[in-house]
C-alpha positions in Angstrom: 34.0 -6.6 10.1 35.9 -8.6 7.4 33.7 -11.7 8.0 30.2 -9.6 7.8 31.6 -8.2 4.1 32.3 -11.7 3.1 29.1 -13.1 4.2 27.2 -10.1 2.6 29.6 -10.9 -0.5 28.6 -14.6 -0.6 25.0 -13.9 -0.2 24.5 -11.1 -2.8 26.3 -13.5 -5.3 24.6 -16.2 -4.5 20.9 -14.5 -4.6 21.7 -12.9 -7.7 23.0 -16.0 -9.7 19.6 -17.7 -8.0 17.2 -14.7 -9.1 19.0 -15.1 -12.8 18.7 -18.6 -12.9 15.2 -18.9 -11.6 13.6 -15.5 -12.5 16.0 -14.0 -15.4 16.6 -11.1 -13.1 18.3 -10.5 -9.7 15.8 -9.0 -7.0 17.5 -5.9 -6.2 20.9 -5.3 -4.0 19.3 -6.3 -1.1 17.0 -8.7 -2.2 19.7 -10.5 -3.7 22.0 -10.6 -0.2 19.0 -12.0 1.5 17.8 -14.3 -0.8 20.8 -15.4 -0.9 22.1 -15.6 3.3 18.7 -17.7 3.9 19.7 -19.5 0.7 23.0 -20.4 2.5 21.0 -21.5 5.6 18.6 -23.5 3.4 21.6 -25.0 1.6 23.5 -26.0 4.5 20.6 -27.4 5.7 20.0 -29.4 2.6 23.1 -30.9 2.4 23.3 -32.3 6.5 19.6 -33.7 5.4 20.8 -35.5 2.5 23.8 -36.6 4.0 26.3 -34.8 1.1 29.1 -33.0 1.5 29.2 -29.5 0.9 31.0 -28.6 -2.6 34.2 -27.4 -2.9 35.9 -25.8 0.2 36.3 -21.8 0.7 34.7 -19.1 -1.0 33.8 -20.9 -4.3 32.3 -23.6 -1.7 30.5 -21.5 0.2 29.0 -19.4 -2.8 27.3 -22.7 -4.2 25.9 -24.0 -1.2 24.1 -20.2 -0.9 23.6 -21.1 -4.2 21.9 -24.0 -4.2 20.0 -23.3 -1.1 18.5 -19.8 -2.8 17.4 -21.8 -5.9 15.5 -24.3 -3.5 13.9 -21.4 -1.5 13.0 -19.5 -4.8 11.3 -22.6 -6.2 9.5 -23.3 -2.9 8.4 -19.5 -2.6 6.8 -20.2 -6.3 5.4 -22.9 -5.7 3.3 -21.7 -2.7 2.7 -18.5 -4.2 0.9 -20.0 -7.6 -0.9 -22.3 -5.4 -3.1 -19.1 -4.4 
């Protein structure tokens, strides 16, 4: 139960610092916790690709990876989405 809070935790943080960053708004409560647990999925991914290691270790580590990840999958979901 603990670990489902914290991963909820991570991922509404991290969505909402990405919707900020990339939008000037967060997307909602739950927008925000998936943006940002896909985010984490993109960003791990991102980082095995290029070969780097993931930032920091822990919570604050874990938060920018999500981070990171949700900015990338913002910016893609832009991208395709002005293409119409």
């Amino acid at each position: 139960m603990i670990r489902l809070l914290v991963w909820l935790f991570i991922g509404g943080t991290a969505g909402w610092l990405a919707g900020v960053i990339t939008k000037g708004k967060g997307f909602g409560c739950l927008g925000n916790v998936v943006v940002g647990v896909v985010g984490s999925v993109v960003g791990g991914w991102l980082f095995g690709l290029l070969r780097w290691s993931t930032p920091g270790n822990g919570l604050v580590g874990s938060i920018v990876t999500a981070f990171i990840g949700a900015v990338a999958l913002i910016v893609v979901i832009k991208l395709i989405m002005d293409g119409d």
